[in-house]
ZAMARGU-4260 file (C-alpha; in steps of 0.2 Angstrom, whole numbers, plus 5000, padded with zeros to 4 digits):
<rodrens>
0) 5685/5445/5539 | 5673/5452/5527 | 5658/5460/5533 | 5641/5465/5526 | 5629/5479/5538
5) 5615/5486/5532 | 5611/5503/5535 | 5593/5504/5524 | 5584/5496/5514 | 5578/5484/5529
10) 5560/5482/5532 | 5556/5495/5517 | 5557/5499/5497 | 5571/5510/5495 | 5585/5518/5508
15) 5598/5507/5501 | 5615/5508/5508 | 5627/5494/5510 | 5644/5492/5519 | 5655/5480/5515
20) 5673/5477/5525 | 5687/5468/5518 | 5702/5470/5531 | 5704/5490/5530 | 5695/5493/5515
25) 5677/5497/5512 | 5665/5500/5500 | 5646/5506/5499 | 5633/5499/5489 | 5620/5511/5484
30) 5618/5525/5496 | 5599/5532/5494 | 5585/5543/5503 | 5573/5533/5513 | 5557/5537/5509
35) 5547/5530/5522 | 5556/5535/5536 | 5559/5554/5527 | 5539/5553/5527 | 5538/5550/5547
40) 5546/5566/5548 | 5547/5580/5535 | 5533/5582/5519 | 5532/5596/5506 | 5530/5609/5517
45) 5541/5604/5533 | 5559/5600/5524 | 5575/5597/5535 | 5588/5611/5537 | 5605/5601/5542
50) 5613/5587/5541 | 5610/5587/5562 | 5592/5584/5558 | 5593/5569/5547 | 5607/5561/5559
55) 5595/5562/5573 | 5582/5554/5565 | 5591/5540/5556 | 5589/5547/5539 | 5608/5546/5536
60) 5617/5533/5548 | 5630/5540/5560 | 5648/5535/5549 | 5663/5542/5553 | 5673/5548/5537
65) 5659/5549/5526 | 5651/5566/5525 | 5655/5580/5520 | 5651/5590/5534 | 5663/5578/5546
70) 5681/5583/5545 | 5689/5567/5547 | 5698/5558/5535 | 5691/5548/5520 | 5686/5529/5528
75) 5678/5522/5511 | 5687/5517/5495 | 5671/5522/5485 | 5651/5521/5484 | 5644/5511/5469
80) 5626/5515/5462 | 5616/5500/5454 | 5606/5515/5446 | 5597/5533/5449 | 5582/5531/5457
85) 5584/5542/5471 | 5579/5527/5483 | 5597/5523/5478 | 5605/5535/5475 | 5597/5553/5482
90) 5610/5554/5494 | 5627/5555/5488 | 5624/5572/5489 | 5632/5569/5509 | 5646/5561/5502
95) 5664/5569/5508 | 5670/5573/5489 | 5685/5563/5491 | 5677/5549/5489 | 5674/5541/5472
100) 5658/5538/5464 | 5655/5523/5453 | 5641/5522/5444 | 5636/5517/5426 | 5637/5532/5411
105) 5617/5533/5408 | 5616/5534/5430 | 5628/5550/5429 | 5620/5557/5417 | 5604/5556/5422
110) 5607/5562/5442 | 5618/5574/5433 | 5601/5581/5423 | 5592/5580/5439 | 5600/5593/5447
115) 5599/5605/5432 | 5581/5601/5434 | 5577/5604/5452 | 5593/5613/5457 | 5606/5612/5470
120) 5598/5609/5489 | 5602/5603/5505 | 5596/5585/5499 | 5602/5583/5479 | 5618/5593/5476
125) 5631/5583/5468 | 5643/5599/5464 | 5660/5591/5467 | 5656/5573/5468 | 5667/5562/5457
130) 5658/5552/5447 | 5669/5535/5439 | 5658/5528/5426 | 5657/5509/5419 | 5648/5499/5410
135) 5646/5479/5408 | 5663/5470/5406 | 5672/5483/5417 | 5682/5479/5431 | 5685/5492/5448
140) 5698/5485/5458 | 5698/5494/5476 | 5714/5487/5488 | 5707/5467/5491 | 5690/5471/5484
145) 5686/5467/5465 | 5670/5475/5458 | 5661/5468/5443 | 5645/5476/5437 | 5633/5469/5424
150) 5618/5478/5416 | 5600/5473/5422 | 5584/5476/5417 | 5573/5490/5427 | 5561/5503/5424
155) 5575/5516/5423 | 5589/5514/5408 | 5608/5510/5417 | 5603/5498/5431 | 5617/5486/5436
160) 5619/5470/5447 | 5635/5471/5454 | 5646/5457/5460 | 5660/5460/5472 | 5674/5446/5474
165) 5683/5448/5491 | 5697/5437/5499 | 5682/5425/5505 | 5671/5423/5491 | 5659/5432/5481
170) 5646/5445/5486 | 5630/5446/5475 | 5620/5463/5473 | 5607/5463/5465 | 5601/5481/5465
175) 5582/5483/5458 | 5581/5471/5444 | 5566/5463/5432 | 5565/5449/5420 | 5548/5455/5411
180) 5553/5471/5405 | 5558/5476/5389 | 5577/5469/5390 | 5576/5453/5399 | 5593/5447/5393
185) 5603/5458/5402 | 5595/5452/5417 | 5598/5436/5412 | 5616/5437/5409 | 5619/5445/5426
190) 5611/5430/5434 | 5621/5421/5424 | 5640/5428/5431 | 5632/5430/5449 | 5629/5410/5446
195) 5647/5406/5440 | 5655/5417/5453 | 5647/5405/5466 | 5643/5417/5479 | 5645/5417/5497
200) 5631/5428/5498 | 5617/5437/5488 | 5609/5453/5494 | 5594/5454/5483 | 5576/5463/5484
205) 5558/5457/5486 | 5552/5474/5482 | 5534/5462/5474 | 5532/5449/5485 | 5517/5457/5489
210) 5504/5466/5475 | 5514/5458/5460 | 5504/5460/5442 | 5507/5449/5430 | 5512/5458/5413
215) 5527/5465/5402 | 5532/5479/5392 | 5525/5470/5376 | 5508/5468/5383 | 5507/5488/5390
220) 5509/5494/5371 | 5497/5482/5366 | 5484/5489/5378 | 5488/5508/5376 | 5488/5505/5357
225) 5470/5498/5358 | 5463/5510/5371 | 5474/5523/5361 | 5463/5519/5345 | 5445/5520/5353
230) 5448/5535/5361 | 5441/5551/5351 | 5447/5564/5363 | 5463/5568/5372 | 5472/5555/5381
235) 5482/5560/5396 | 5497/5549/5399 | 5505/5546/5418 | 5521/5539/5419 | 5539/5543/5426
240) 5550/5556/5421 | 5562/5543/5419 | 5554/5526/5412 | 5560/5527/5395 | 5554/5510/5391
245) 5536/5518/5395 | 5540/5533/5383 | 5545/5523/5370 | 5528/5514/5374 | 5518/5529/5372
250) 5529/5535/5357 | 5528/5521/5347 | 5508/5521/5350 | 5507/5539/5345 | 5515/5533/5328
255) 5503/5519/5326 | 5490/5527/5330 | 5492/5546/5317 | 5496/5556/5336 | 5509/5566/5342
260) 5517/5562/5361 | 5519/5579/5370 | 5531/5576/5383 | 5535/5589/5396 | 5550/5600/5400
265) 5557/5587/5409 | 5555/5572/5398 | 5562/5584/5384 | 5577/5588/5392 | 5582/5571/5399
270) 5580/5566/5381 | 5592/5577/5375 | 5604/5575/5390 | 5603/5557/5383 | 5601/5557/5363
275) 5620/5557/5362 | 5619/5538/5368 | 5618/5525/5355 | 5615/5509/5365 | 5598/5518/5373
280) 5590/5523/5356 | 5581/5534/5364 | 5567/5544/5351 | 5573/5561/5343 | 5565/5576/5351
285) 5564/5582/5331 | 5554/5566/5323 | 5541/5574/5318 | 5529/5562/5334 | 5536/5573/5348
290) 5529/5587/5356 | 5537/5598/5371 | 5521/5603/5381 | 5526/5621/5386 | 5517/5624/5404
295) 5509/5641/5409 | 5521/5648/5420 | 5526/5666/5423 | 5545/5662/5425 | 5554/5647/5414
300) 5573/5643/5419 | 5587/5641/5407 | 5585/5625/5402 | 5568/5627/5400 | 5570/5642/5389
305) 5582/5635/5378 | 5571/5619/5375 | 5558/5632/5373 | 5569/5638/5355 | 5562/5620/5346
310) 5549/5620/5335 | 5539/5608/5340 | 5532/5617/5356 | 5516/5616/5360 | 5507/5626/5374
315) 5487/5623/5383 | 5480/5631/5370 | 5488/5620/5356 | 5484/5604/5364 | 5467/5609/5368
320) 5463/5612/5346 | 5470/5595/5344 | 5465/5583/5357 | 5460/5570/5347 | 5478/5571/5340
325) 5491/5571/5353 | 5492/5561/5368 | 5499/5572/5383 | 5511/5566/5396 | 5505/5573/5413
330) 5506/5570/5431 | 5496/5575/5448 | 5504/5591/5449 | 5501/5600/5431 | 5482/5593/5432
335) 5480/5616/5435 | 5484/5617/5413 | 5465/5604/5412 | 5459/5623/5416 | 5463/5630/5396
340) 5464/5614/5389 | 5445/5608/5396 | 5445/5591/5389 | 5432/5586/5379 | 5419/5572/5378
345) 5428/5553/5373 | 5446/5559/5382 | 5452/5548/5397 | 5468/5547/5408 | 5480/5535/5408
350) 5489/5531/5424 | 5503/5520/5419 | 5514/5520/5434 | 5513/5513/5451 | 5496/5516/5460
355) 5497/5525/5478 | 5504/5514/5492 | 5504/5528/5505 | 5493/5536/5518 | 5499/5553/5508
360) 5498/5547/5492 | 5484/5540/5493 | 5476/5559/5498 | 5482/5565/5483 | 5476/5550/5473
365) 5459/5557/5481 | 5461/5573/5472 | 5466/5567/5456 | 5450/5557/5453 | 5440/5575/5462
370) 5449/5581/5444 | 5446/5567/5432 | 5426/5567/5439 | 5425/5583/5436 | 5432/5583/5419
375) 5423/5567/5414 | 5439/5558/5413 | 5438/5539/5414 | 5454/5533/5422 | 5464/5516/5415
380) 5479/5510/5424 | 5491/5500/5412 | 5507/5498/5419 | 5521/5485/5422 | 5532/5485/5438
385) 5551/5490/5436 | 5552/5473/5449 | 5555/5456/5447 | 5539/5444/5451 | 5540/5432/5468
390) 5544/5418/5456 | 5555/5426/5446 | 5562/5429/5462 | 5562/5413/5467 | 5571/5406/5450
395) 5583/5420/5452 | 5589/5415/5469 | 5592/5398/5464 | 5600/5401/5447 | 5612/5411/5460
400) 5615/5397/5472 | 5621/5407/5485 | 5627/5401/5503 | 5616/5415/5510 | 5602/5426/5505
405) 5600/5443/5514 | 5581/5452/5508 | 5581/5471/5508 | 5571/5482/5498 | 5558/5472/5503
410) 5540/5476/5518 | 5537/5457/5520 | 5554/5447/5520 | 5547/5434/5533 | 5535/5430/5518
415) 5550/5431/5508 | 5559/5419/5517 | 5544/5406/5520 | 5541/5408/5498 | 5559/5403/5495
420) 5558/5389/5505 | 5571/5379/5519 | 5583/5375/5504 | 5591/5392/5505 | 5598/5400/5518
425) 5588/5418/5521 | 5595/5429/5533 | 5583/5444/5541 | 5591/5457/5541 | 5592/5468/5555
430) 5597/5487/5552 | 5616/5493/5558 | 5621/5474/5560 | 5635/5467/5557 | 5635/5451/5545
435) 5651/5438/5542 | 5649/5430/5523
</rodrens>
């Protein structure tokens, strides 16, 4: 029999982690933090100490075989990433390193950068892990199981659906996938095999069946290059460390408009950790529109030093002589540099990722406009959702024809399941059951 049980992801955006059983041999797709339930225990200040802590309150599910810190022997054949968001793949770091990793090349090197960036913890420490990278067109057979993944379109470069042929038919996983982003044909083509393959069943998300925007890459640049040319001062940019379709948003206004883009140590070194890959065309950190905004700190780590060696640099003091020339990529927690750089009249803020949808976030979103009003600081928010829209949603089910649907990564999959309609089989899933395909 081949089995599906769903150990996140249920009820929630994000938490992924997906068994499947064929006979003796057993995969996991995606294996990621849970935000929301990491929220009802720990914040910034209160962070979990052992692995004891998170088994007790269900942030890692009770798996024998699996973790590091459990001596039995290996009981998965490998753990396959549809991408790096850590909703997906923060905690692989648990892994026993016996177990393979398969993931696409861009997702390695990007969880690989991470690290370097935040450093080795009890939650994000891959030293060890072995990472078996693909990409479209490649094959992974595992004992009865046969593992096809093709690329997708998300708000983070590497996203794969995968689809996994078993003895009994054809499993469809969607990962986190969109069809109005700035590559909808590779989307398309993965909806395309999942269709041929004619799956038993689809596991797919319904991350925006509630709050979906209308929009697309195309019309984000559009609007930041107009706003972009009526603004006299600075602008402030807000977007994801590792939304490279929004960068490139933002960097192809800056040349439009006569600006430079100053990205932050972070940015900066994601982009060099990926310039070496040709199918991402990622901009040069040397093209003469970036900047690498050098924050006041009184200690900078290595990588930070050695990005500190370019020279196109540019500290609070540099922005703040030029503001009607650069457009600064920020976020909540370096709004302290505002102090030297004091933003003058005809600046505004750009919030171009996804607006608060927590009680905490939502505090902090209090603080940020306390800064923005005391600045003067009109705030826009342009932005297009790394999510596929209810009826894209809807279309893409269909296209699938699957025998079953199972939602996760979804708040409302009751709505989802009225939305799509009798004609497809929904399946609610329930956390740490098991499911027959």
């Amino acid at each position: 029999m081949v089995s599906l049980t769903f150990y996140g992801g249920v009820g929630e955006i994000g938490g992924n982690k997906i068994l499947i059983e064929s006979g003796e041999d057993r995969i996991l797709l995606d294996f990621g933090m849970s935000f929301a339930l990491r929220r009802k225990f720990y914040y910034t200040f209160l962070c979990p100490k052992t692995e004891k802590s998170l088994l007790e309150f269900g942030l890692l599910p009770r798996l024998k075989g699996v973790y590091r810190f459990d001596r039995s022997e290996p009981s998965l054949n490998g753990v396959f990433l549809s991408h790096s968001h850590l909703d997906h793949a923060g905690y692989v770091s648990f892994l026993k390193r016996e177990i393979p990793i398969f993931c696409g090349e861009t997702t390695a090197t990007i969880l690989k950068a991470l690290m370097e960036l935040r450093g080795r913890d009890l939650e994000f420490d891959l030293e060890g892990l072995e990472f078996k990278t693909f990409r479209t067109g490649k094959k992974i057979r595992l004992g009865s199981l046969e593992i096809e993944p093709i690329h997708v379109d998300h708000s983070v470069p590497g996203a794969y659906g995968l689809i996994v042929h078993t003895e009994e038919g054809s499993v469809v996983y969607t990962g986190d996938f969109r069809l109005h982003g700035s590559r909808p044909e590779m989307t398309e083509e993965f909806l395309r095999k999942a269709g041929e393959a004619d799956p038993q069943a689809v596991i797919v998300e319904g991350t925006n069946v509630v709050g979906a925007e209308m929009s697309s890459e195309a019309e984000v640049s559009a609007k930041l290059e107009k706003l972009v040319q009526k603004t006299s001062g600075l602008v402030l940019a807000d977007f994801a460390v590792g939304d490279l379709d929004r960068l490139r948003s933002f960097h192809g206004v800056a040349e439009k408009t006569g600006r430079q883009l100053a990205v932050t140590l972070k940015q900066a070194h994601l982009l060099r950790r990926l310039g070496g890959d040709p199918h991402l065309k990622v901009p040069c950190l040397e093209d003469g529109c970036l900047l690498v905004f050098k924050r006041s700190k009184k200690r900078y780590a290595p990588w930070e030093q050695a990005l500190m060696e370019l020279d196109n640099v540019v500290d609070p003091a540099g922005v703040a002589a030029n503001q009607g020339k650069i457009i600064l990529s920020t976020s909540f927690y370096s709004l302290g540099e505002l102090l030297e750089i004091n933003p003058k009249a005809g600046s505004c803020y750009v919030l171009s990722s996804s607006e608060p949808v927590t009680e905490e976030g939502e505090i902090e979103f209090d603080r940020l406009v306390n800064w923005l009003d005391h600045y003067g600081l009109p705030q826009y928010h342009i932005h297009v959702s790394g999510h596929a829209l209810p009826h894209q949603l809807k279309e893409a089910v269909e296209a699938m024809g699957a025998k079953k649907v199972f939602p996760i990564h979804c708040e409302h999959p009751k709505l989802f399941r009225r939305f799509l309609g009798t004609k497809v089989n929904v399946k609610l899933v329930e956390k740490n059951r098991v499911y027959s395909i």
